[in-house]
C-alpha positions in Angstrom: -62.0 60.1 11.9 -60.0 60.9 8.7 -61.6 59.6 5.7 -58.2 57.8 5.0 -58.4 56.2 8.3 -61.8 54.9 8.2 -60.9 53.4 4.6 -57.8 51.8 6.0 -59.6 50.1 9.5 -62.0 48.7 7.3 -59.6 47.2 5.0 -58.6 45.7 8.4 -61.9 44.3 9.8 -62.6 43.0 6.1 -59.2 41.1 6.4 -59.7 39.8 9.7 -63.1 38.4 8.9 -61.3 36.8 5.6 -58.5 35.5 8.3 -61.9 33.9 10.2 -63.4 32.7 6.7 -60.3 31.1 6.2 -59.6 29.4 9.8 -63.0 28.0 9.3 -62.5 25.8 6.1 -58.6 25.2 6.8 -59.7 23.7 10.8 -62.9 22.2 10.1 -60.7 19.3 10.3 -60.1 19.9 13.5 -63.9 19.3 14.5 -64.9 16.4 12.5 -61.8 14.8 10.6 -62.2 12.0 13.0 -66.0 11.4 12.9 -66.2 11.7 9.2 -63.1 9.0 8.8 -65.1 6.4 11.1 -68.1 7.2 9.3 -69.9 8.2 12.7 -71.4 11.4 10.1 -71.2 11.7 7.1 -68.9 15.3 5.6 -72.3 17.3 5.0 -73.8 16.6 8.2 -70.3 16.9 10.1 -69.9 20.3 8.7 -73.6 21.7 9.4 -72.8 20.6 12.7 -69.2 22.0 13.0 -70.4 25.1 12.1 -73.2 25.8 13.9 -71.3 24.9 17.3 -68.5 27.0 16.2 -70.5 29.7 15.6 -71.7 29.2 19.3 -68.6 28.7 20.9 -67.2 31.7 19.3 -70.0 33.8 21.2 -69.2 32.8 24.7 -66.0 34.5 25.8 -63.8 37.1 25.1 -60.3 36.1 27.1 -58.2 34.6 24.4 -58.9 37.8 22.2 -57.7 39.9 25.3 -54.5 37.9 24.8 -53.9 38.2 21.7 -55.2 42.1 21.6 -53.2 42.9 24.2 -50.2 39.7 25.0 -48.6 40.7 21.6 -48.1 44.6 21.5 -49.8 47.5 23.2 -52.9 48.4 21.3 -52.0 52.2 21.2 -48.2 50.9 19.7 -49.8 50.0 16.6 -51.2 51.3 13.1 -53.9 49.8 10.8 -51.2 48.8 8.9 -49.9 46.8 11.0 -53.1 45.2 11.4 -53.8 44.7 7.8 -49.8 43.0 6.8 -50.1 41.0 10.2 -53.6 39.9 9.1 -51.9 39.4 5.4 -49.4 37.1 6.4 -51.7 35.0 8.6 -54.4 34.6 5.8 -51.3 33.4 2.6 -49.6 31.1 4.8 -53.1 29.7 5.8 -54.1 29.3 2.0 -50.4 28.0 1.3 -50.4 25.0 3.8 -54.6 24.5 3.2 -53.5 24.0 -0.7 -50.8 21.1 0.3 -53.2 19.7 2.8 -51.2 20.3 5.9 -53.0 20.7 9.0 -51.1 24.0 10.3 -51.9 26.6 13.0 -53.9 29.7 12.5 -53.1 30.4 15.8 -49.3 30.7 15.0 -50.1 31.9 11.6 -51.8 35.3 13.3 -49.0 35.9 15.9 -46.5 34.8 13.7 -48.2 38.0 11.5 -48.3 40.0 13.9 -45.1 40.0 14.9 -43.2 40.9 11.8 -46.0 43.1 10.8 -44.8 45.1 14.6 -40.9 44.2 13.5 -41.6 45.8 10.1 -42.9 48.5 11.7 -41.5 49.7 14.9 -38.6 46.9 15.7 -38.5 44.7 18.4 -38.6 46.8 21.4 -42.5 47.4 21.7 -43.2 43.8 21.5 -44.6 42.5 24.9 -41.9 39.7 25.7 -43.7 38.1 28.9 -46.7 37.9 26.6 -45.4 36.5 23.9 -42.9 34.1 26.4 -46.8 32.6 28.2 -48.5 32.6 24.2 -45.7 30.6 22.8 -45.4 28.5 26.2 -49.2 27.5 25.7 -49.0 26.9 21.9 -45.9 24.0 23.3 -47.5 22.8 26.3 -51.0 22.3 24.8 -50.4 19.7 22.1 -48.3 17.6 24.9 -51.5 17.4 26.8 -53.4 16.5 23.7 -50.8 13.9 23.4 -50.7 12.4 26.9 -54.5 12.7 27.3 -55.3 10.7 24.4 -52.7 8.3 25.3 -54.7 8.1 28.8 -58.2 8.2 27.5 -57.7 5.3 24.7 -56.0 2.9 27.4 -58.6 3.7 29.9 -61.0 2.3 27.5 -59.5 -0.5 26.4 -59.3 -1.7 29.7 -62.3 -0.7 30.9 -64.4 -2.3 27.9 -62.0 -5.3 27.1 -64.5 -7.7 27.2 -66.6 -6.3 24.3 -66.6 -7.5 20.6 -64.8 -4.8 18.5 -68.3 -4.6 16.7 -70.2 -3.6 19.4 -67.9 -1.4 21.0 -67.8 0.7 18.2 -71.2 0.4 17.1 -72.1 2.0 20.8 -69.0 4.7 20.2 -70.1 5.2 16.6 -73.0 7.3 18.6 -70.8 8.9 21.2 -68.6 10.3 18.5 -71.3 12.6 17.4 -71.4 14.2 20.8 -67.7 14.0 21.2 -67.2 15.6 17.9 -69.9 18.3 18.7 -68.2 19.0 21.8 -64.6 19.5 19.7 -66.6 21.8 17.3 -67.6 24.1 20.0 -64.6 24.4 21.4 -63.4 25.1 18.6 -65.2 28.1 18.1 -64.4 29.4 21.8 -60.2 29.2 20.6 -60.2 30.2 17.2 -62.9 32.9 16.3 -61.4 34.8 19.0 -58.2 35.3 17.2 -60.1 37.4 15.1 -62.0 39.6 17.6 -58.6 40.3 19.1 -57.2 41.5 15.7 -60.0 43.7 14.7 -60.8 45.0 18.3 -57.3 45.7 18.0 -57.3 48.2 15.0 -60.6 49.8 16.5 -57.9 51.0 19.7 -55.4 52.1 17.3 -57.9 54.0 14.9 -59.3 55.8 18.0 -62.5 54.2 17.5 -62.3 52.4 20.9 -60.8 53.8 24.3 -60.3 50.7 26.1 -59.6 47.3 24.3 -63.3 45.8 25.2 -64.6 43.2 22.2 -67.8 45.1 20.8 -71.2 42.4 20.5 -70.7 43.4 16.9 -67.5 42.0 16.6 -68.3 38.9 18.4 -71.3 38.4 15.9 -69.0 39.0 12.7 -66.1 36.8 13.8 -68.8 33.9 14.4 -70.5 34.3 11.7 -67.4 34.6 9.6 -65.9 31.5 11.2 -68.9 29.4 10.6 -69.0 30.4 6.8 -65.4 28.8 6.8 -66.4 26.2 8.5 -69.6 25.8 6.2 -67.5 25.4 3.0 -64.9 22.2 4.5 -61.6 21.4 3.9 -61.7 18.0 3.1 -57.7 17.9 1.9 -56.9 18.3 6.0 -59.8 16.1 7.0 -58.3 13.5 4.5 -54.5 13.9 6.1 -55.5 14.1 9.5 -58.8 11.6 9.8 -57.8 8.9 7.4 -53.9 9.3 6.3 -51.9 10.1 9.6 -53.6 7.2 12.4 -56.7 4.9 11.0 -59.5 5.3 13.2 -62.5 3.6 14.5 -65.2 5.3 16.5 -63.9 4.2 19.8 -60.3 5.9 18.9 -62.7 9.4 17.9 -64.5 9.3 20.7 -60.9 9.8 23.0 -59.7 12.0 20.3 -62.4 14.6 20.1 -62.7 14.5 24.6 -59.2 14.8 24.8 -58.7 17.8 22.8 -62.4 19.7 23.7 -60.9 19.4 26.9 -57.5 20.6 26.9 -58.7 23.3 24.4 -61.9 24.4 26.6 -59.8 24.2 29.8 -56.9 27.0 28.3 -59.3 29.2 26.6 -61.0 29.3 30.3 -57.9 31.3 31.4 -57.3 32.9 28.4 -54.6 31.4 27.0 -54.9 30.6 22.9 -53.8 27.1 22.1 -54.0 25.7 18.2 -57.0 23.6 17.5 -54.7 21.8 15.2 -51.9 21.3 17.1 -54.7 19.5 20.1 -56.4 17.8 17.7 -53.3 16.1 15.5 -51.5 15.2 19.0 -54.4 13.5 20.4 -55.1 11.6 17.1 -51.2 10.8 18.0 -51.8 10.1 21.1 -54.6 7.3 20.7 -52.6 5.6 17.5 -49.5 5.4 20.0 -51.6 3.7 22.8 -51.9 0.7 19.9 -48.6 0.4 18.7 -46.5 2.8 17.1 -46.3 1.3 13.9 -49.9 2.9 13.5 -48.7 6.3 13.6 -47.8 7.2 10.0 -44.7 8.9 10.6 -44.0 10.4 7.7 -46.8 12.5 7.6 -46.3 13.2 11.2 -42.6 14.7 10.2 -44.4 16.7 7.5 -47.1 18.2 9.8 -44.3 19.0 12.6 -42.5 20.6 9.7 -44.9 22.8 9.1 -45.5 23.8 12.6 -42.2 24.7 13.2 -42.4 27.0 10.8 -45.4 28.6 10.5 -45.1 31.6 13.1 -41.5 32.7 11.0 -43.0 32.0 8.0 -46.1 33.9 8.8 -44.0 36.7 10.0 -41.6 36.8 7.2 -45.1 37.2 4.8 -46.2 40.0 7.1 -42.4 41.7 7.1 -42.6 41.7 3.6 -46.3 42.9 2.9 -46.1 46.2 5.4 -43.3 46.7 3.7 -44.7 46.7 0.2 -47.6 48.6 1.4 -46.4 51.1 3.3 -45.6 54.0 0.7 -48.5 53.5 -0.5 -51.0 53.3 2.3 -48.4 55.0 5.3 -47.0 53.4 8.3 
């Protein structure tokens, strides 16, 4: 391998572990906003927890980093450039929307960078259409589910324990919410580190490294380890705007959060389909405040947060357009 090639790829895998770093602090939120708001653990404990689960999750399966490997663009169509602006894009917009506290997808944020890195770089013809069509349908579809199933699972429980003191109920759920929320945090890890490994696992095909797109142990162990460093540092700004700002919670109200999203995230990344964390989580938390009235919903922030998912994959792209194209001349296509 040329020496300028080896330099370049890893540039790449150091960008994608950033990428992971990053996903890790911005969606701790996603794990244990809602525990941490009911005081069911407090931040430090939540995020030993959160990361130690992600790490987990993030070792067991290798399907959604086939997707987004291969569901984007074929391997052997792209350059370590393409890689690295992609990876670019993902990582500023992440930092950009972590700063303002928004609760936005890395998910979209990577394909979004991947895509106009690709754009940038080869046009629109060697993008896979049918796998972007079932990525994007999954990203809509998911947070729906998160909706309707925390809709379900918070009226479920209201009937089913209506006879119970608010006090007691939640004192009981204040217990389940550690398990819930341990449950969310490993899922977490089986969606979102896997972004990563598809990224870097990506570049190794392109360099020549790799013959077949197969995620190396090594990669596995990095992106985990990377994720639950992320995780490890917090993001209390999004824990603050989705746990306590957007619906106030008790532990009850967590509890059907955090099963509701584990679920719907655990039961896509089964079939390898990549949902947002984020997306789950926030529409579930939407979900359960909806099942009480929707005056409980703070819809303001809710148009701010749907704002910012509507345009994070252009926005991410645009970033990536622009960053291959800065780099390019000096680094080659």
């Amino acid at each position: 391998m040329p020496e300028a090639t080896l330099i370049l790829l890893v540039l790449v895998i150091a960008a994608a572990l950033v990428f992971d770093y990053v996903n890790g602090f911005h969606d701790t939120a996603n794990a244990i906003a809602t525990c941490v708001s009911t005081r069911a653990l407090s931040v430090k404990w939540a995020i030993i927890m959160a990361a130690v689960l992600n790490f987990v999750g993030a070792m067991i399966s290798t399907k959604v980093a086939a997707t987004i490997g291969k569901g984007i663009v074929d391997a052997n169509n792209v350059t370590q450039m393409v890689v690295l602006a992609g990876v670019a894009g993902a990582i500023i917009w992440d930092l950009v929307t972590w700063y303002v506290g928004l609760p936005t997808s890395s998910s979209h944020a990577i394909i979004g960078g991947i895509i106009g890195a690709v754009i940038a770089h080869a046009g629109t013809a060697v993008l896979h259409w049918a796998g972007l069509k079932k990525i994007v349908l999954a990203l809509v579809i998911s947070p729906i589910l998160g909706t309707l199933l925390g809709f379900i699972f918070m009226v479920l429980m209201m009937w089913g324990f209506r006879n119970k003191t608010p006090y007691g109920l939640n004192r009981g759920f204040r217990k389940l919410q550690v398990i819930s929320a341990g449950f969310m945090a490993f899922s977490h890890g089986t969606a979102d580190a896997q972004k990563s490994m598809g990224v870097i696992t990506m570049a190794l095909v392109s360099s020549g490294y790799l013959t077949s797109f197969d995620v190396p142990t090594w990669v596995k162990a990095a992106c985990a380890i990377a994720m639950a460093l992320g995780t490890a540092a917090g993001g209390w700004r999004i824990i603050k705007t989705v746990g306590r700002d957007f619906v106030k919670l008790q532990p009850v109200h967590g509890f059907c959060v955090e099963t509701a999203s584990a679920g719907v995230i655990l039961g896509a990344a089964a079939i390898g389909m990549p949902t947002s964390t984020t997306h789950v989580i926030t529409s579930s938390i939407l979900g359960v405040g909806l099942s009480k009235r929707i005056s409980a919903v703070n819809w303001g922030i809710a148009y701010r947060i749907l704002w910012a998912w509507v345009l994070t994959i252009p926005a991410s792209a645009l970033v990536a357009f622009m960053t291959y194209m800065i780099m390019s001349p000096f680094f080659g296509r």
